[in-house]
N, C-alpha and C positions, 0 to 999 in steps of 0.2 A: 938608155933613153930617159930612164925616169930622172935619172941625177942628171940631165941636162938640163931638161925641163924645169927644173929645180932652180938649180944653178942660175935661169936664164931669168927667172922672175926674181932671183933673191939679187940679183945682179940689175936688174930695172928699178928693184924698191931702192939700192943703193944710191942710182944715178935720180931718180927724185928727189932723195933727199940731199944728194949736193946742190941739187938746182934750188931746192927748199928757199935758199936765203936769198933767193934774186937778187942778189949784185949789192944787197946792203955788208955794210959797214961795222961795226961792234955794236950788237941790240944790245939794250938794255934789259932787265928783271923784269916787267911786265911783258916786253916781249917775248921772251925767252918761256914764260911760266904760264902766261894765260893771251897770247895773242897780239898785245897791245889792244885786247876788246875790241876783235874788229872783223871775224870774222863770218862771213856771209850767209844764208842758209844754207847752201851745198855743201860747204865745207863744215859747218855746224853737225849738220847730218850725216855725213860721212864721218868723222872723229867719232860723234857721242855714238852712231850703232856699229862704229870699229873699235870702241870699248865694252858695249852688251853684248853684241854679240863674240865673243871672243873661241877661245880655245876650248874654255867651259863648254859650249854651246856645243863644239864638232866634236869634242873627242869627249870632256866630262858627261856628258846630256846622254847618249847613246851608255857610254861605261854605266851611268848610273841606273839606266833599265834593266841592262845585261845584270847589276850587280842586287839592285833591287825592286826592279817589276814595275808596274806604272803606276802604283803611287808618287814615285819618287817623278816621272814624268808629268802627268798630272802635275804637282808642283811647280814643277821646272817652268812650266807652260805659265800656269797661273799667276805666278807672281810678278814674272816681266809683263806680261799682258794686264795685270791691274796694276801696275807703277805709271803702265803710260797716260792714263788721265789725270792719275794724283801729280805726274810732274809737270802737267800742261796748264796746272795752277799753281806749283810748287814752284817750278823753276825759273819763269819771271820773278816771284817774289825773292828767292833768293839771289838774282841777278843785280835789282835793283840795290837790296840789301851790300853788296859786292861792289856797285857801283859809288854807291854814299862811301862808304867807311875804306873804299882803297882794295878792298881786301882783293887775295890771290889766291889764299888760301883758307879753308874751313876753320878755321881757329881766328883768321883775321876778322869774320865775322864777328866774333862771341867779343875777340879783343875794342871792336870800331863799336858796338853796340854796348859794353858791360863795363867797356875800360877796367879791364880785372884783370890785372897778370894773375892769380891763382887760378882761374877759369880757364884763361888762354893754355895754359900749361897741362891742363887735367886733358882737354880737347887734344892737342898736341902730342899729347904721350898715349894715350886710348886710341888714337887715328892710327900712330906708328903700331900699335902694338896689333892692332889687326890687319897691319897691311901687309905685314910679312904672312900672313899664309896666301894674300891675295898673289904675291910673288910667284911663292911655292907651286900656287895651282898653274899657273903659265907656264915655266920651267917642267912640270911632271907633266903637260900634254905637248910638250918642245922633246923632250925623250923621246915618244912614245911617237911622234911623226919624222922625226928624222930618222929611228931607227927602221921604220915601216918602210925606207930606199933602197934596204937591203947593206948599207952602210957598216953595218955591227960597228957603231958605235959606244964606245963605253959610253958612261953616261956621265962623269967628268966631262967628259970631251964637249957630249952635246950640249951641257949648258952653259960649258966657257963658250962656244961656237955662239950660242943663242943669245949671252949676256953681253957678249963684246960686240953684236951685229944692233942689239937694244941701245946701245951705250954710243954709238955712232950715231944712227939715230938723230939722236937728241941732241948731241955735241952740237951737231952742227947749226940746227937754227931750233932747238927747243921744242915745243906743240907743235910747232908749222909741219914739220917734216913729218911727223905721223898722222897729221890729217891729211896732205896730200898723200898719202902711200895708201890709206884707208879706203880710197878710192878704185885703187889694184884689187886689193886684197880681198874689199867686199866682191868685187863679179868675177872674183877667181873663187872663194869660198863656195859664191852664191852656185855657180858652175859647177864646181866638183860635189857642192851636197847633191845638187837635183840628177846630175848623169848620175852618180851613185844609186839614188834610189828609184831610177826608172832603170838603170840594169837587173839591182835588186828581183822588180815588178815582172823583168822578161825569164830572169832565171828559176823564179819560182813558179810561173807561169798565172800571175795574178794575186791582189794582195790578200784577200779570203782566203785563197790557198794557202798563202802563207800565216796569218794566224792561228788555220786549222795543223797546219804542222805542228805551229806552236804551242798548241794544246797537247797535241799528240807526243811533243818532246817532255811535256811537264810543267810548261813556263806559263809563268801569271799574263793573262789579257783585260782581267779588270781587278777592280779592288773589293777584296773577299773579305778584310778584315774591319770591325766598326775603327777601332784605334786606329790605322791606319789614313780612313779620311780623316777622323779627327787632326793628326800629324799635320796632312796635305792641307785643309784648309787653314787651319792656325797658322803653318808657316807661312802660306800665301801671304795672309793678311799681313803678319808684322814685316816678312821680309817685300813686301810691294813699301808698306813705307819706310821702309829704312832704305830704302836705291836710292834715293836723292839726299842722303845723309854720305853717303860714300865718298872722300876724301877726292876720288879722281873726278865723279860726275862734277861733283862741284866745280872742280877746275873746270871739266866742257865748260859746264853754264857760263862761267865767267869770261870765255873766249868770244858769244855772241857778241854782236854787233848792237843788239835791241833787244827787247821784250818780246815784241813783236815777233822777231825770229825765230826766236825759242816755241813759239805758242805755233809758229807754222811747218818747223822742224817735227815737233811732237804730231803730229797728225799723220805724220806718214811714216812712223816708226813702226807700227805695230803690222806693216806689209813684210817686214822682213822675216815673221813670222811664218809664212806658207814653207820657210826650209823647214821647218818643225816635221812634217808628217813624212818627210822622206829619209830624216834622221830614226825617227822612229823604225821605218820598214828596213832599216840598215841594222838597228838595235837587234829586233827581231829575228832576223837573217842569221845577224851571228851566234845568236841562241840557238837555231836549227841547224846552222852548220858547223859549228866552231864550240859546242857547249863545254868546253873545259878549258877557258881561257883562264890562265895564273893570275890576269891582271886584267879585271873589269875594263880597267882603263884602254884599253888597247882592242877595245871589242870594235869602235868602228875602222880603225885603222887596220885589221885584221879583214874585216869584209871588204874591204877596199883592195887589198892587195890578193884577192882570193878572185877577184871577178873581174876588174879592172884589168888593161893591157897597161903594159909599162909607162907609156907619155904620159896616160890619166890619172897612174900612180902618184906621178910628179907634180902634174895638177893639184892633185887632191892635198900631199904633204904639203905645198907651198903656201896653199891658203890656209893649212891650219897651223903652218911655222910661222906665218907673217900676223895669224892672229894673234898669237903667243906672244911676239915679239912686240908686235904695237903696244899691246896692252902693257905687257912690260915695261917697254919705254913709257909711258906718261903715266906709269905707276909710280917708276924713280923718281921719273921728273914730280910727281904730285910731293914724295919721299922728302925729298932736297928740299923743294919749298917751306914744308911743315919746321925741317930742322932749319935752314939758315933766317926765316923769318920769325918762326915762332919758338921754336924749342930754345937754339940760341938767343942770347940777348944784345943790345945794341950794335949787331950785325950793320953797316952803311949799305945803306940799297946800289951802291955802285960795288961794293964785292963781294954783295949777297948768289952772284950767279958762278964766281968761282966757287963759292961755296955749297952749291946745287949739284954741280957738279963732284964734286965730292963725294956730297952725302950721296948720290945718285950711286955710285964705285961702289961704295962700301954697303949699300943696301942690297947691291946686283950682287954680291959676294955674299952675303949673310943668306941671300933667299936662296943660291945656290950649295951653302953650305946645309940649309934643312930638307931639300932636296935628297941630294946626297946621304944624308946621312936616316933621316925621319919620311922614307917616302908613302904617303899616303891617297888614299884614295881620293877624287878631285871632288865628289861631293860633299866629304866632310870637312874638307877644306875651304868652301865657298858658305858652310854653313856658320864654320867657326868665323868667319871674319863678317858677316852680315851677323852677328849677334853682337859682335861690339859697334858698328856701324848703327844700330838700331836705336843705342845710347845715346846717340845725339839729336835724334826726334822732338823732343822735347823743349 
């Protein structure tokens, strides 16, 4: 049942994104990369919180408690909840900025404003270089929910599964097709977090109950150490402003329609946050039941398949494979643009998209190749690619 389920949603996100191109004809590079700038607030809102919220969020967010206590939560919390007003002034400004100079891509910025190929180039290659672990971290929570089907999946397997389902995708009509799918994906997520953690709430017979367990297991419920907030607040602070430095956000921004839009999308992002406290009582849960997991990572997809009946199993894998994957996809597609506009040089904007595509192949191939070979845990993988992200604040 659960691989039906499955099956039936990855099988709907598919038939979206063939309908994605509504009946047009060969798009062009702005279409393809950033919308043709035209997209509405729903669909704005739907893309940009089908990028924050991601894989990170289901499966990294809960691993990172399981692996290191709630400081590392605390954080997690902090830093996307104070991004959301620095981008409610930040991300019209850089829209406009996008709008003047053409730009598609965060280098095209620095290019339309510096007219500096040495600048353009520095941006370009710092953007690549930390986008590959933003890759990695999709791919190691794409493992870790397919395998949760009971599939025994190698893990080859699952990210060629996962990289060629990305790579479709986008084929077909570029950004468009993963903002409409982001629409599934958010109230299939949003679903399978919240039933998760009110089964959580009946199995344990109340959430008090359950943190006194958690005491009684061993496990940290607040932060006992001074260094430790220190960590949590600092990172807050610099990683809330480096989120609208992030190679992908910027491409969102660049998809709006207005300013306008931007400043009304932002106001209702930070509701997507109430799935926070039931990812949490999931964290918790599998500390009490589950306390010798090999791989942090796997700590909510573990509580899920422990309490869960089979259909909800499927639920719950769907929306964290289809987060994995969206993000995925307009990471490449972010990938491609950075190379055939800015890294390459006098690329013709008419076969700069066979060239996206491309570079898209061979970046979905290199993050699966670090995957495979360098698998690490997903918190220090979103930590390492938000410190070169940060560098471009400035």
């Amino acid at each position: 049942m659960a691989a039906i389920v499955f099956g039936s949603i990855i099988l709907l996100s598919i038939g979206i994104a063939l309908n994605s191109r509504g009946g047009k004809g060969k798009i062009g590079v702005e279409e393809y990369l950033v919308g043709g700038r035209s997209f509405s607030g729903i669909l704005l809102f739907f893309l940009a919180v089908g990028e924050i919220y991601s894989i990170g969020t289901m499966i990294g967010f809960p691993g990172g408690i399981y692996a290191k206590g709630p400081g590392y939560g605390i954080w997690f919390l902090g830093y996307i909840l104070l991004a959301y007003p620095i981008g409610y002034y930040m991300g019209p400004l850089m829209w406009r900025a996008g709008k003047k100079y053409g730009a598609m891509t965060l280098p095209d910025i620095f290019k339309g404003h510096y007219s500096h190929r040495g600048l353009e180039l520095v941006v370009a290659i710092s953007a690549l270089l930390f986008m590959i672990p933003w890759g990695q971290l999709q791919f190691e929570g794409l493992v870790v929910a397919l395998n949760a089907l009971g599939f025994n999946l190698s893990p080859t397997l699952s990210v060629i599964v996962s990289g060629c389902l990305a790579f479709i995708y986008i084929s077909i009509s570029g950004v468009k097709a993963p903002a409409l799918i982001s629409i599934l994906k958010d109230i299939i997520m949003l679903l399978a977090v919240i039933i998760t953690g009110l089964v959580v709430i009946k199995e344990i017979n109340g959430v008090s109950n359950l943190f006194n367990l958690a005491k009684q297991h061993g496990a940290m419920v607040t932060i006992d150490k001074s260094e430790d907030v220190v960590f949590s607040m600092t990172t807050i602070f610099f990683q809330a402003l480096a989120f609208y430095c992030m190679p992908i956000i910027v491409a969102v921004v660049f998809t709006s329609k207005s300013e306008g839009t931007i400043k009304r999308t932002q106001r209702f992002m930070p509701l997507y946050m109430l799935m926070y406290p039931f990812l949490i009582l999931a964290s918790y849960f599998a500390l009490v039941s589950i306390p010798n997991l090999d791989n942090p990572n796997h700590a909510f997809m573990a509580t899920v398949t422990s309490i869960l009946p089979p259909w909800a199993v499927g639920l719950v894998a769907a929306g964290a494979a289809l987060s994995g994957i969206l993000v995925l996809a307009v990471t490449s597609l972010a990938v491609g643009g950075l190379v055939s506009r800015n890294l390459l040089s006098n690329v013709p904007e008419k076969s700069q998209r066979k060239w996206v595509q491309i570079i898209v192949l061979l970046y979905l191939l290199c993050s699966m190749g670090l995957t495979l070979l360098a698998p690490s845990l997903m918190l220090n993988l979103i930590n390492t690619a938000y410190y070169g992200f940060g560098q471009f604040l400035p």
